[in-house]
TIVOVO-24914 format. One record per residue (C-alpha): x, y, z; residue in three letters. Coordinates in pm, whole numbers, padded with zeros to 5 digits, always signed. Layout:
REM residues N
XYZALA...
END
This chain:
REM residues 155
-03310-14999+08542UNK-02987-14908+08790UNK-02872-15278+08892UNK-02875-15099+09225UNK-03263-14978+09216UNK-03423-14643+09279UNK-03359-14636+09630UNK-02954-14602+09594UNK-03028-14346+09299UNK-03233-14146+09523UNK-02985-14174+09798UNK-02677-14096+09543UNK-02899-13798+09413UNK-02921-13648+09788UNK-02610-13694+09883UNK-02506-13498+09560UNK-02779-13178+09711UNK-02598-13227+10053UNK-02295-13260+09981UNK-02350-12853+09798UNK-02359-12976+09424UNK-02619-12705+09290UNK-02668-12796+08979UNK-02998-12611+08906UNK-02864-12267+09089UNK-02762-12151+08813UNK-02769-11727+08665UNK-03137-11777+08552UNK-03264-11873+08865UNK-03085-11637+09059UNK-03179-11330+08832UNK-03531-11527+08881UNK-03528-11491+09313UNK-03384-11107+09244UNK-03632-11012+09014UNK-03913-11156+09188UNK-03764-11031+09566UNK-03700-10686+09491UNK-03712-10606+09060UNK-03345-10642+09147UNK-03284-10375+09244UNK-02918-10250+09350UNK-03037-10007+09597UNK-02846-09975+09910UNK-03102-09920+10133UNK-03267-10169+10363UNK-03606-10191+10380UNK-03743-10296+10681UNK-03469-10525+10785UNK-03402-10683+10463UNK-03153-10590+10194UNK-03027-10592+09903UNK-03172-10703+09515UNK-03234-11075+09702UNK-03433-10921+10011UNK-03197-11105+10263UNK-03272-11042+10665UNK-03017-11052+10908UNK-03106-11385+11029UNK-03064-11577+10676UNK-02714-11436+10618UNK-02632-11549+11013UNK-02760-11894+10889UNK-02571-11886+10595UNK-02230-11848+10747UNK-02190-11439+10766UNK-02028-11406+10363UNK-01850-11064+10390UNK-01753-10853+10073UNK-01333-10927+10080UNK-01126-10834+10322UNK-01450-10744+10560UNK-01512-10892+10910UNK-01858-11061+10927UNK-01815-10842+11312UNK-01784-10524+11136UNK-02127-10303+11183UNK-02269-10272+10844UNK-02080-10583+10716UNK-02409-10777+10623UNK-02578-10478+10488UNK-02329-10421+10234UNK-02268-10805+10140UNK-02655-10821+10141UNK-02669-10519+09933UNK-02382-10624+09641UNK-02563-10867+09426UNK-02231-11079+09379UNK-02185-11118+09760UNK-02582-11115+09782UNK-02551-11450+09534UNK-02266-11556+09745UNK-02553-11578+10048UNK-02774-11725+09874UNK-02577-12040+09760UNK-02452-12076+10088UNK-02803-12101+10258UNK-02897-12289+09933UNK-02587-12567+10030UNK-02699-12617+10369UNK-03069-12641+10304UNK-03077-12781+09988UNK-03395-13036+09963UNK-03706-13115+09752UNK-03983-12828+09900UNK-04198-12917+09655UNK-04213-13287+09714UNK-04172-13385+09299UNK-03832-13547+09333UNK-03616-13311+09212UNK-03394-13036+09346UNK-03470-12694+09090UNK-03494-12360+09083UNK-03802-12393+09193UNK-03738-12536+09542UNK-03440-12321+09581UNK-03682-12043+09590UNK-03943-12216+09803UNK-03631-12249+10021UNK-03500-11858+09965UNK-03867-11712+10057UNK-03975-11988+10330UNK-03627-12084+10505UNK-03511-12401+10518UNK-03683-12549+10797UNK-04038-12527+10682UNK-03971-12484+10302UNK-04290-12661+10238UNK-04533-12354+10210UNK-04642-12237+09823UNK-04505-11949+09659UNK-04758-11663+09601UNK-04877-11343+09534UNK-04713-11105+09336UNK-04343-11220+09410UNK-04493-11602+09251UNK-04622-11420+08972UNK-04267-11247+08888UNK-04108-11551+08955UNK-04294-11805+08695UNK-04271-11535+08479UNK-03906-11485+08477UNK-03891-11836+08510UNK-04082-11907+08133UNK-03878-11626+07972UNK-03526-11776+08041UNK-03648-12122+07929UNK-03747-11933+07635UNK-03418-11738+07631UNK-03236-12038+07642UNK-03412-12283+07400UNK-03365-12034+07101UNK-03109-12128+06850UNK-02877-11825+06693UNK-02676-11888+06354UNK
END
């Protein structure tokens, strides 16, 4: 046991998610949100108010601090559409929202890939709610295959 006890291990362990060490966001779990949002698709059309291969709205990139592709002005009409749109600046979104959200959604005690997309598809106030449906079923899916992926030896 920690001579300091669980409760300073879960505080240290929060105050690594809040203070925006994301560990668990890693390239799996964001080609996980993409595929499961949108197929990934690079597309540069908005559909219904949200775009790009992560399915951002307008709102989530306002909460997220306005990212911009470089040398863009988050003012600029169009700005968020084509960060939103650009999976690299569309990533860029997502770990900022990620950063200032960042919490257990799913109540097991850890912060994964898992709650990152609980916090992606719910928002970060009421992260709480179950994933489901078809974008769930993409998700786990992807979700087995990189574990998979990634547990294979090559020589």
């Amino acid at each position: 046991m920690h001579p300091f006890g669980p409760s300073l291990l879960l505080l240290l362990s929060l105050a690594t998610v809040n203070g925006a060490f994301l560990s668990n966001l890693n390239a799996t779990c964001f080609r996980c949100i993409c595929d499961a949002s949108t197929g990934c698709s690079t597309s540069t059309t908005c559909r219904q108010s949200y775009c790009g291969p992560f399915s951002i709205s307008r709102a989530y990139w306002m909460d997220a601090g306005r990212l911009v592709l470089p040398a863009d002005e988050p003012t600029r009409w169009g700005a968020f559409e084509d960060c939103a749109n650009d999976y690299d600046c569309a990533t860029g979104i997502v770990t900022q929202y990620m950063e200032k959200y960042g919490t257990d959604c799913n109540g097991d005690g850890l912060v994964d890939c898992v709650d990152y997309t609980m916090l992606h598809v719910n928002g970060g106030p009421r992260c709480q709610g179950a994933l489901g449906g078809t974008f769930a079923s993409r998700f786990y899916q992807c979700l087995r295959e990189g574990k998979r992926d990634s547990s294979r030896t090559f020589g």
